[in-house]
C-alpha positions in Angstrom: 103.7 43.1 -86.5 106.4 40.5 -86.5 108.1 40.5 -90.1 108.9 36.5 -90.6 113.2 37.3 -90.2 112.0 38.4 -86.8 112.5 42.2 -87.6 109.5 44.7 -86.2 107.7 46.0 -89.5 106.4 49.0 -86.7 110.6 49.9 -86.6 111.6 49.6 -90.2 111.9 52.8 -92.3 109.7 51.6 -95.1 106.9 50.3 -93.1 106.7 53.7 -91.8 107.4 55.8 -94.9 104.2 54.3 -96.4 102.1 55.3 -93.9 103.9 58.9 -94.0 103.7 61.3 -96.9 105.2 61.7 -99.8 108.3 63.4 -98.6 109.6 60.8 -96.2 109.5 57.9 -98.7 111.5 60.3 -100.9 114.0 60.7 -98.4 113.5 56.8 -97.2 114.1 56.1 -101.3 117.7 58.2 -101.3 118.6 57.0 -98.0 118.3 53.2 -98.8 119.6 53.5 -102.3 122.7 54.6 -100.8 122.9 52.4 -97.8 122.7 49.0 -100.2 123.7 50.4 -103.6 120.2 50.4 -105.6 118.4 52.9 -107.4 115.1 52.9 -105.2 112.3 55.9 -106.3 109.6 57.1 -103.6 107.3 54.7 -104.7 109.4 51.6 -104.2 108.6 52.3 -100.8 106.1 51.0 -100.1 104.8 47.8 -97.5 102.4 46.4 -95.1 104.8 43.9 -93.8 105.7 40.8 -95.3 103.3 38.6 -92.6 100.2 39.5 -94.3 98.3 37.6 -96.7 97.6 40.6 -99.0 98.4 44.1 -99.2 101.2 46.2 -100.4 105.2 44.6 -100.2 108.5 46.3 -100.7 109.8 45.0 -103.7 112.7 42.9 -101.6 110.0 40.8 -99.7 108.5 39.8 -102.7 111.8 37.6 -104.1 112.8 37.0 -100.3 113.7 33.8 -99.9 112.9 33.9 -95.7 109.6 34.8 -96.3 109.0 32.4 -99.1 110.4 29.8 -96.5 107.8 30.6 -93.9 105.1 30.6 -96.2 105.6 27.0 -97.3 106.0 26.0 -94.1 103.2 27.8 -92.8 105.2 29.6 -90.0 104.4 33.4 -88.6 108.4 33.6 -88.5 111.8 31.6 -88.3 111.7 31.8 -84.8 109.3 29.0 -84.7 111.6 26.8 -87.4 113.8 24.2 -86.1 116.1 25.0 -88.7 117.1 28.2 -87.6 118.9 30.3 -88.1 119.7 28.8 -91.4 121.5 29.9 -94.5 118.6 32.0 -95.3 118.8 34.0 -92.6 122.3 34.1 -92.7 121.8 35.7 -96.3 119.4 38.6 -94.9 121.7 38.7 -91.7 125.2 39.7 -94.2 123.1 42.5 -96.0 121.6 44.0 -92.7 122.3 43.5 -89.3 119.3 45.1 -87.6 117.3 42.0 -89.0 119.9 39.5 -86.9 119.4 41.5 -83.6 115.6 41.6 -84.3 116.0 37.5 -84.5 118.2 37.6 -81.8 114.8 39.4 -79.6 112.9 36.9 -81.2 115.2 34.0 -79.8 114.8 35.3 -76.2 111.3 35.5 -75.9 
């Protein structure tokens, strides 16, 4: 599954923490609290990717204003936007660059 920023929700560390036990999105929790400098507990971690209508988001894609963008315009992801990359993106892309080299894939295809 394609997250809308372009980044494969089968690679990132929450997406796979929730389908792990309860251990892993412990250390998932510590690890990303460090990383970006918020307090996350073991069941912040928790998401079935931000493409789906429904189910379970990490508390990020809910106020991310990417996603919010692709859902208005009705687009799977910004790869498909004319506007892109935008100011959005650029946004996510300062706070983690694994999400601009997943675009970057996206771009290629």
């Amino acid at each position: 599954m394609i997250a809308c920023c372009g980044l494969n929700c089968g690679q990132c560390e929450i997406y796979k923490a929730t389908r792990s036990d309860a251990a892993e999105r412990v250390r998932v929790a510590e690890a990303w609290s460090r990383k970006f400098g918020f307090h996350l507990k073991a069941e912040d971690i928790s998401c079935d990717g931000c493409a789906r209508n429904g189910g379970r988001l990490f508390s990020h894609c809910t106020q991310c204003k990417v996603r919010s963008c692709c859902r208005e315009k009705a687009l799977p992801n910004c790869a498909q936007c004319q506007e892109a990359p935008c100011g959005k993106l650029a946004e996510l892309f300062a706070m983690s660059g694994h999400i601009k080299k997943a675009f970057e894939a996206l771009e290629r295809k």
